[in-house]
C-alpha positions as CSV (number, residue, x, y, z in Angstrom):
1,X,110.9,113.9,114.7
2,X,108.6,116.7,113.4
3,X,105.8,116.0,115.7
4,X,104.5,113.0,117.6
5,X,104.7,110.1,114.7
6,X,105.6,112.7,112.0
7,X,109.5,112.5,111.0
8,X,111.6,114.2,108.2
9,X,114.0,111.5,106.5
10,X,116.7,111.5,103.7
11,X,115.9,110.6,100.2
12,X,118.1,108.1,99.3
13,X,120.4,109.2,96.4
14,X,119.1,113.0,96.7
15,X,120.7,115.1,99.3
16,X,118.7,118.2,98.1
17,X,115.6,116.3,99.4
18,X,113.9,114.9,102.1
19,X,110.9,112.7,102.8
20,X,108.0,113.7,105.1
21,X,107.0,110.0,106.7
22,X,104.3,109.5,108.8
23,X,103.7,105.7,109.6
24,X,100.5,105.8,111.0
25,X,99.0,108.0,108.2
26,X,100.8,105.8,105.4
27,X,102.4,109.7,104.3
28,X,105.5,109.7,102.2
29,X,106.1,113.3,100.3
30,X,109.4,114.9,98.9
31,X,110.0,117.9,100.3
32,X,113.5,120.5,99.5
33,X,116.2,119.8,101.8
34,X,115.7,123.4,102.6
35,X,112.2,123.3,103.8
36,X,110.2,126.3,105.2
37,X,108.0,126.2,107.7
38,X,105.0,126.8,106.2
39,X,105.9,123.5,103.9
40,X,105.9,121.6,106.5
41,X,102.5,123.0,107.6
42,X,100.9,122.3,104.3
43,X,102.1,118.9,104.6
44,X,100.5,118.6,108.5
45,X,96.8,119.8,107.3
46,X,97.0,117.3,104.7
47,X,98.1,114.2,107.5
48,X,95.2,115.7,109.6
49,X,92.8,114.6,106.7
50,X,94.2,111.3,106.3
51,X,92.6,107.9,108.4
52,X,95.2,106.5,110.9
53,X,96.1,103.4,110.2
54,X,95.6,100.1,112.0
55,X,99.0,99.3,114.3
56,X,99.3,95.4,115.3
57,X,99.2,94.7,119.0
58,X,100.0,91.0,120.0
59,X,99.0,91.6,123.3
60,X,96.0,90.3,123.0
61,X,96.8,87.2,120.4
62,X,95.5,83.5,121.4
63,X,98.7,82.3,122.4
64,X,100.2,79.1,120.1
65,X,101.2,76.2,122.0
66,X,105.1,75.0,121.3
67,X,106.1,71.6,122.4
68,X,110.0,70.9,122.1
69,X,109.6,66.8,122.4
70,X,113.7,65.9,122.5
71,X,116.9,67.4,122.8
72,X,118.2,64.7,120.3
73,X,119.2,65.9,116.4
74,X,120.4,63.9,113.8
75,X,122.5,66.7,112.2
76,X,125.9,68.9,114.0
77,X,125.1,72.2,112.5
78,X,127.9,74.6,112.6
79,X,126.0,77.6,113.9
80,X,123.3,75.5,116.2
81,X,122.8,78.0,119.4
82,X,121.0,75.2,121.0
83,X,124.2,72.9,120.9
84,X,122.4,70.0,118.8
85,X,123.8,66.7,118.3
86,X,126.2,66.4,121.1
87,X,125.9,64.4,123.3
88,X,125.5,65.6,126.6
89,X,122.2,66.6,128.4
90,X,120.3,64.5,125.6
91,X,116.4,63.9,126.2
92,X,112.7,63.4,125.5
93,X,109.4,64.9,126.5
94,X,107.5,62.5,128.3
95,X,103.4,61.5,127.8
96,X,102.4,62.4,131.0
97,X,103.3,65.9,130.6
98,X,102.4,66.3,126.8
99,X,98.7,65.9,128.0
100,X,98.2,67.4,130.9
101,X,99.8,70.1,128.9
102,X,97.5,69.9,126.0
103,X,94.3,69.5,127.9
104,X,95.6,72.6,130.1
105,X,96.1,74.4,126.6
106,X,92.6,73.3,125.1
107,X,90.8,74.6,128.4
108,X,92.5,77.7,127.8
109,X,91.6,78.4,124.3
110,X,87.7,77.2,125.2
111,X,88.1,79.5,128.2
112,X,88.9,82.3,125.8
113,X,85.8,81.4,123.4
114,X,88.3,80.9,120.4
115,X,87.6,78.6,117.8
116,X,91.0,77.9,116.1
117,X,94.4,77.4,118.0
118,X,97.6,76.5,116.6
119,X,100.2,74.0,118.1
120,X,104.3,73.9,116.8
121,X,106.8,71.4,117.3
122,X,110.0,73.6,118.1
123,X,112.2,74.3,120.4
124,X,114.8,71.4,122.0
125,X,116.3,70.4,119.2
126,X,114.8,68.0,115.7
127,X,111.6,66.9,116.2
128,X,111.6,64.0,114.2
129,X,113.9,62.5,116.6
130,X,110.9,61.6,119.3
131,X,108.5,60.8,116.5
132,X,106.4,58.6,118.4
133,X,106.0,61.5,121.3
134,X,104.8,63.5,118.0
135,X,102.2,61.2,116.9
136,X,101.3,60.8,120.3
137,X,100.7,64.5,120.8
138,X,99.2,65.5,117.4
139,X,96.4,62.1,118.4
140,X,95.8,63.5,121.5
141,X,95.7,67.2,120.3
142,X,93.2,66.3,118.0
143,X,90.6,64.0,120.4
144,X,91.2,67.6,122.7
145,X,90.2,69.7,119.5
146,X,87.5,67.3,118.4
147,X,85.7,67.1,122.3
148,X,86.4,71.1,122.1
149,X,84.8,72.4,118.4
150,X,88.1,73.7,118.3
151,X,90.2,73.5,114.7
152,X,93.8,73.3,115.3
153,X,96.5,73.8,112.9
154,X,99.9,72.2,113.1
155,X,103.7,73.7,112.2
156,X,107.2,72.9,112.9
157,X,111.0,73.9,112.7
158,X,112.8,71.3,110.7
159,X,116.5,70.1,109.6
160,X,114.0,67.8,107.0
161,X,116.7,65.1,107.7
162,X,114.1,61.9,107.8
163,X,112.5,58.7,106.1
164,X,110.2,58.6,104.1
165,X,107.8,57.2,107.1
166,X,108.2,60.9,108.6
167,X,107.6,62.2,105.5
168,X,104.8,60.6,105.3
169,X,102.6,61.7,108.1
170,X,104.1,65.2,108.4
171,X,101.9,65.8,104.7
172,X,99.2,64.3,105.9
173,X,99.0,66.0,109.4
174,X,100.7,69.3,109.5
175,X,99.3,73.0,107.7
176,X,103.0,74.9,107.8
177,X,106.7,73.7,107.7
178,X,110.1,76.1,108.5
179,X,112.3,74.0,106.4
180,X,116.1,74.5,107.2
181,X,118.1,74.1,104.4
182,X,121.3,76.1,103.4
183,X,121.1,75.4,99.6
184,X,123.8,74.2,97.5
185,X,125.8,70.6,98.2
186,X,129.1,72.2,99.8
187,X,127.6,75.0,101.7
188,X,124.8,72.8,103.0
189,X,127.1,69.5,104.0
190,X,129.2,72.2,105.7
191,X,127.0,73.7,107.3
192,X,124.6,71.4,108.0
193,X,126.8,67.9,108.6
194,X,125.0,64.3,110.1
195,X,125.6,64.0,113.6
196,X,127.9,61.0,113.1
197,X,129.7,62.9,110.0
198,X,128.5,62.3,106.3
199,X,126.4,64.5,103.9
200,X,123.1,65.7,104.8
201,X,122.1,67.2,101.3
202,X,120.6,64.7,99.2
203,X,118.0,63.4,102.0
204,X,117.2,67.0,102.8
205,X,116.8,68.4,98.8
206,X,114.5,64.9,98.3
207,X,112.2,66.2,101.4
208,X,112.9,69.8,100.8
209,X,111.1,69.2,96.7
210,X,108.5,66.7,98.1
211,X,106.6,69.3,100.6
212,X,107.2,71.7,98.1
213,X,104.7,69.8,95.8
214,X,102.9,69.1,98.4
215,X,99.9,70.9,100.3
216,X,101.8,71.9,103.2
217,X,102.3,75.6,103.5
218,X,105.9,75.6,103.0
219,X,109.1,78.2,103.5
220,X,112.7,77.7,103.4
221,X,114.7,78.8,106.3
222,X,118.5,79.4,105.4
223,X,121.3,80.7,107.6
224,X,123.6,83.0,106.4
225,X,127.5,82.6,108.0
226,X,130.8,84.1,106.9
227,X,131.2,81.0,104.6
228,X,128.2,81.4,102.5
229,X,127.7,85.3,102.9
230,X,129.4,85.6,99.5
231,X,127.4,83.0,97.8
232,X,123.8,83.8,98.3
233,X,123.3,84.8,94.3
234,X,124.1,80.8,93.8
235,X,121.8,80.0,96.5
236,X,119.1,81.2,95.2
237,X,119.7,80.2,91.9
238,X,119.7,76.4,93.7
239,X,116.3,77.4,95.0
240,X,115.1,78.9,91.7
241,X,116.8,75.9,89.7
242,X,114.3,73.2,92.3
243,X,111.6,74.8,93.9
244,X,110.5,78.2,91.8
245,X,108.2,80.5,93.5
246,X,108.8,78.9,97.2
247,X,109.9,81.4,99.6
248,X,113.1,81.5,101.3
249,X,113.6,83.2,104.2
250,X,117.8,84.6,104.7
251,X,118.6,84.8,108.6
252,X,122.2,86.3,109.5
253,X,123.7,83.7,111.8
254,X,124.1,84.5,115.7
255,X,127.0,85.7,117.3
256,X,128.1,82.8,118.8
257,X,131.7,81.6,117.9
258,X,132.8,80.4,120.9
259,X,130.7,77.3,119.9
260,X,130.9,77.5,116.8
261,X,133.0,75.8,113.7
262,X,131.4,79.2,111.4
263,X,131.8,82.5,112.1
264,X,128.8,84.8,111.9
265,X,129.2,87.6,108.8
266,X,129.8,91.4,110.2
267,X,126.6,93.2,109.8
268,X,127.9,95.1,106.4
269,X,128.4,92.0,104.6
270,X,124.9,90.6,105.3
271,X,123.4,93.8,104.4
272,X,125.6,94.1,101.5
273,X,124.9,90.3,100.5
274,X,121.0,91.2,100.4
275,X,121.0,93.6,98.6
276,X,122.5,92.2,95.8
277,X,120.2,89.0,95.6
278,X,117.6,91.5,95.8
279,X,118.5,92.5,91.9
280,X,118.7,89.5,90.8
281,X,115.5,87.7,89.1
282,X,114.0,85.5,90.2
283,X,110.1,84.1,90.9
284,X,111.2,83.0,94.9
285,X,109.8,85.3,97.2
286,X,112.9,86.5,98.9
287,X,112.7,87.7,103.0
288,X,114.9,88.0,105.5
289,X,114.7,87.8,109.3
290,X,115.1,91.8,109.9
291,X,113.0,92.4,107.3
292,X,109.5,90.0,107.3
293,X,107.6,92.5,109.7
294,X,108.3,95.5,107.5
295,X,105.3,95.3,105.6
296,X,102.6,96.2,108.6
297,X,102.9,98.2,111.2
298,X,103.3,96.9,114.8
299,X,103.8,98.2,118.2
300,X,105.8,95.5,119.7
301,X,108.7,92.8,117.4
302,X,106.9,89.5,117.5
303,X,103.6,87.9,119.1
304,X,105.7,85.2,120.8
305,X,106.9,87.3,123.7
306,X,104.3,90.0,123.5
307,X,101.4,87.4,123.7
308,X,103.3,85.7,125.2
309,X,102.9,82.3,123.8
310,X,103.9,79.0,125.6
311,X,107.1,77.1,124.8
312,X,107.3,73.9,126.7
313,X,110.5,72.6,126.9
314,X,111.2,69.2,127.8
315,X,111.5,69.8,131.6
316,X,108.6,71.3,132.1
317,X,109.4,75.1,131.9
318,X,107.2,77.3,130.2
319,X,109.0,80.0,128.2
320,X,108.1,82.6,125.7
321,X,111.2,83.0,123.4
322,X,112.6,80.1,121.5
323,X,115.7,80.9,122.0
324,X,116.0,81.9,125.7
325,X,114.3,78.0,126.2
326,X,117.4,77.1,125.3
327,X,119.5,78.7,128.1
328,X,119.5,78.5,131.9
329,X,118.3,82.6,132.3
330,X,114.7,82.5,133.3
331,X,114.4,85.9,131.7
332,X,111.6,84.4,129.1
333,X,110.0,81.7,131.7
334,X,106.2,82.2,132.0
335,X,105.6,79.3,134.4
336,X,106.3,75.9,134.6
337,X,105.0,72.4,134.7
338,X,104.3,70.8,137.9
339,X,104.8,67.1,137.7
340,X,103.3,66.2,141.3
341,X,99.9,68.0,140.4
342,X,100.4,67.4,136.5
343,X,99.2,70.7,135.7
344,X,100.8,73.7,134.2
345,X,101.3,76.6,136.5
346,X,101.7,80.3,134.3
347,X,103.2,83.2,136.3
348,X,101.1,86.6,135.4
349,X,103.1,88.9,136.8
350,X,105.9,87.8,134.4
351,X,103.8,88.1,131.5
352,X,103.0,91.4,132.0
353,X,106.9,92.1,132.7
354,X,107.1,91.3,129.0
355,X,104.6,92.8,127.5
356,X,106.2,96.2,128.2
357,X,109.0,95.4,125.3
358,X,107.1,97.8,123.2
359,X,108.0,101.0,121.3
360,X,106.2,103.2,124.2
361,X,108.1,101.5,127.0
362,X,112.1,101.2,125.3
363,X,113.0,104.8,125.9
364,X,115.7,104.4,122.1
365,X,112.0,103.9,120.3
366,X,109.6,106.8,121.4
367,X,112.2,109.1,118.9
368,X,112.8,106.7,116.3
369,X,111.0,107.0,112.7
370,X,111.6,102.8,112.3
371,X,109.8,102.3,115.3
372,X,106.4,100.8,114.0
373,X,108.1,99.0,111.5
374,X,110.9,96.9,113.8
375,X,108.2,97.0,117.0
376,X,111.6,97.9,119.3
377,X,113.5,94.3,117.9
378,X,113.8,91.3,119.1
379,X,113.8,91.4,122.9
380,X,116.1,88.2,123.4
381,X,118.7,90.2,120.9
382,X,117.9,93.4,123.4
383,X,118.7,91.6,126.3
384,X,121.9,90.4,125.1
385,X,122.7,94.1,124.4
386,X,122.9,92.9,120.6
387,X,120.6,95.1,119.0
388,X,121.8,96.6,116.0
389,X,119.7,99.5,115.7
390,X,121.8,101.6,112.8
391,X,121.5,98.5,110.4
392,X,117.6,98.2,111.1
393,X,117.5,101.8,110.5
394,X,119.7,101.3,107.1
395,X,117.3,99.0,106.2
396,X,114.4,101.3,107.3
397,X,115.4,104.2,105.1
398,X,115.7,102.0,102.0
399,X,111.8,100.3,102.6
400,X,110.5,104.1,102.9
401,X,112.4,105.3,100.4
402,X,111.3,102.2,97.9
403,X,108.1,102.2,98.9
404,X,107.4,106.2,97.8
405,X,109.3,104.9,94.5
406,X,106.1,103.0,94.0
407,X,104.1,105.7,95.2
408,X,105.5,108.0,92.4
409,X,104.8,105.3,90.0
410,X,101.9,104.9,90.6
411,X,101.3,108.6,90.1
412,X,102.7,109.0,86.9
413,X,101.0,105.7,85.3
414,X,97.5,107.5,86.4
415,X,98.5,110.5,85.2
416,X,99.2,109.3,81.7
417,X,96.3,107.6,81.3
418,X,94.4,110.5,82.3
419,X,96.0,112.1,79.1
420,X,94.9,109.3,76.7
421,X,91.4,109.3,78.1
């Protein structure tokens, strides 16, 4: 780092030249590899000039309400961290607590003076599998929002593994689907395999086309293992071939093999894997989970833990990361629900614990020219001590570089038109 938020980089391709990168300023300049100082101090009165940017901070987001209604799935995926579709520990939400949740929620978003809220259906497992607790809570929801002058939006995390009944009422109720789907008919049957055995693909591609054409804001969600790592350029020709211009979303699987049927791919492969889909044509707009946030800047990884917002899981704990619902730690609880007074109590304290997983608080950021554009990583991933901060940094470099590619561009098609004017 030159000076606070001012970092020299390498120039991909060009070791006789370096990149002058300052986030908040939006500054990307080629300098010599061998730069003087009073370069460098050409380039500093020139960032002193420039308007500093606007840097995201979730802290202050209206948390979105997450209800997990079941631990029941219909599908055994190979990779599922929340061990769906066995049998053990199996359960439902319950009415009771879905509305004295909601009317807690709606009281707290009136409280706030907002206007709009949002409400998911993740966490647990598929929530299709306690459809009636879903109708239940969307009617409810919307009496609360309706009482409230409040609007409220709908999403949800789904295998899309349901009738046409579920169908149904998911167009005509909800504004945003994450639809899972693995792609082609092998990779997606072995991934992604009924609970009780048998093919999931043909019920999934039907749903998967339907919402496409439907009004629901829609993105595939596909999971990339050791098995399909090799075969994302056919993927996304499946997606091309069926859904054009939908976006797909690639997420490198988590390192979890001791429950796993699939191993997860080594970090080079994924990366490697990438980058070659990323040459290939195509009209789907392509993203991947490392990747999504690098287009703004942002002090902190994602607004569900920096918010934080509230993940109810079917026993009444309130948590703040989807995945750490899933586990016994209470590293992510928030507060919990208390069935004998039917109300849901939120612990401050820990909220503020988490909002200090911010680049100014994680001692590896304050140094680190990535910094606004990973917001310190995912804190469940940090906990886990699975950061893998040279990769984010590969993939870093190459944004900055690309993006003062188009920067140079850009340049040179004003500069020629200058010359015909």
């Amino acid at each position: 780092m030159l000076k606070e938020n001012i970092f020299i980089i390498d120039r991909v391709g060009d070791p006789t030249k370096k990149i002058v990168y300052a986030p908040i300023k939006n500054y990307y300049e080629v300098i010599e590899a061998d730069y003087t100082h009073d370069v460098l101090e050409e380039h500093l009165s020139a960032l002193r000039l420039k308007r500093t940017l606007h840097v995201v901070n979730f802290k202050e987001a209206t948390p979105m309400l997450s209800l997990a209604l079941t631990t029941r799935c219909n599908l055994k995926c190979a990779y599922c961290y929340a061990d769906g579709g066995k049998n053990e520990n199996v359960g439902d939400s319950n009415q009771t607590m879905i509305q004295a949740v909601l009317e807690e929620y709606y009281r707290f978003i009136k409280a706030k003076e907002k206007k709009t809220c949002k409400i998911a259906f993740i966490g647990g497992c598929e929530p299709t599998c306690a459809f009636d607790l879903m109708r239940f809570a969307i009617r409810i929801s919307d009496a609360l929002a309706a009482e409230n002058d409040i609007v409220v939006k709908y999403s949800m995390a789904t295998n899309g593994a349901f009738d046409e009944k579920i169908l149904k009422f998911v167009t005509q109720h909800f504004n945003q689907i994450s639809f899972s789907f693995d792609g082609p008919r092998e990779i997606q049957n072995i991934h992604r395999p009924r609970v009780k055995g048998g093919e999931s693909f043909e019920t999934v591609l039907k749903n998967a086309i339907a919402l496409y054409h439907s009004t629901v804001a829609f993105n595939i969600h596909t999971v990339v293992s050791e098995f399909n790592v090799g075969r994302l350029g056919e993927t996304l020709s499946f997606f091309e071939a069926h859904m054009p211009h939908a976006s797909v979303d690639f997420a490198k699987m988590d390192e979890i093999s001791e429950r796993a049927s699939v191993r997860a791919p080594s970090h080079q492969a994924y990366l490697e894997a990438i980058e070659a889909i990323r040459h290939q044509e195509t009209s789907l707009k392509i993203g991947t989970t490392a990747t999504n946030g690098f287009a703004y800047l942002k002090s902190e990884y994602c607004d569900t833990v920096s918010t934080p917002n509230w993940i109810v899981t079917i026993d009444g704990r309130i948590n703040a990361c989807m995945r750490g619902s899933h586990e016994t730690s209470s590293a992510f609880d928030i507060g919990y629900y208390d069935s004998e007074k039917q109300q849901m109590v939120l612990s401050h304290e820990k909220i503020d614990q988490l909002k200090q997983f911010n680049i100014e608080e994680i001692e590896a950021c304050k140094l680190c020219f990535a910094k606004y554009l990973c917001g310190g990583g995912c804190p469940y991933m940090r906990l886990k001590d699975q950061i893998d901060c040279d990769s984010i940094k590969k993939l870093a470099l190459k944004y900055i570089n690309e993006k003062l590619s188009e920067k140079e561009q850009l340049r040179s098609i004003k500069r020629t038109l200058k010359k015909l004017v």
